[in-house]
C-alpha positions as CSV (number, residue, x, y, z in Angstrom):
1,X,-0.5,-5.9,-8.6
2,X,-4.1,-5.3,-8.2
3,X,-5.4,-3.0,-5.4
4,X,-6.9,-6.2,-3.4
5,X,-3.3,-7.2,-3.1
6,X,-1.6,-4.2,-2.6
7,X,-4.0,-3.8,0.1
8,X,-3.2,-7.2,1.6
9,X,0.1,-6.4,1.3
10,X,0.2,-2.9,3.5
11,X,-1.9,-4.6,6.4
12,X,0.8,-7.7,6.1
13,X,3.7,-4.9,6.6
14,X,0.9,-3.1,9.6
15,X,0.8,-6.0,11.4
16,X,4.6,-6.8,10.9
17,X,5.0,-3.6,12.4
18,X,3.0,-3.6,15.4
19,X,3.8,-7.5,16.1
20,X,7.3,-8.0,15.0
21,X,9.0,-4.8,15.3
22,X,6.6,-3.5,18.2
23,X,6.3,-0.3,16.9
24,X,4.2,2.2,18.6
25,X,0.2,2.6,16.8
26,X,1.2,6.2,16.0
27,X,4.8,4.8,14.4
28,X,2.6,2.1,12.7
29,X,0.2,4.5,11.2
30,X,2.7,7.2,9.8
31,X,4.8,4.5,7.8
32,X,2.0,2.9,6.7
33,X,0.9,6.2,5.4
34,X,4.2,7.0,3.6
35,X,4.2,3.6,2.3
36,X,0.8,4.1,0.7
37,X,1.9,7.8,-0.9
38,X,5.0,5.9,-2.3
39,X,3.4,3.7,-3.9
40,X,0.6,6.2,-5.1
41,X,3.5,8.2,-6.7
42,X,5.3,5.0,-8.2
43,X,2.0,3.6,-10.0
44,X,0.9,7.5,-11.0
45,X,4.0,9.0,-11.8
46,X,6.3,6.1,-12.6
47,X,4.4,4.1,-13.4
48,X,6.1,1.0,-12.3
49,X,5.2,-1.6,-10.5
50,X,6.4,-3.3,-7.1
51,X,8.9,-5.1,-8.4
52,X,10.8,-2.3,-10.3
53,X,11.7,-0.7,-6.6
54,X,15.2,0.1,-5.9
55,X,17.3,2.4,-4.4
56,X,17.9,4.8,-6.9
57,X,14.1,4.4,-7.3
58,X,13.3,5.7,-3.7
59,X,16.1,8.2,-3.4
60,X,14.1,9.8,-6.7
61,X,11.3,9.6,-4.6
62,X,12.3,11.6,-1.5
């Protein structure tokens, strides 16, 4: 996934957030930004992709 799309892709789960769930903008900000350094970490570090992610996966990561 190129970083156009990955980019579409965290605004997509943003707006999901604010519209859909109805989270608060400071909620909506801080799991964006956690969703960002996760994926950081599984493209640097892992270096995996999107569609590796799993459980075991994001247990590793916390």
């Amino acid at each position: 996934m190129n970083e156009k799309s990955l980019s579409n892709k965290l605004k997509e789960f943003e707006e999901y957030l604010l519209y859909d769930v109805e989270n608060s903008d400071y909620t909506t900000k801080k799991y964006v930004s956690e969703a960002k350094k996760f994926l950081i970490w599984l493209y640097d570090v892992k270096s995996m992709s999107i569609s590796k992610i799993d459980k075991k996966l994001i247990v590793e990561y916390k």
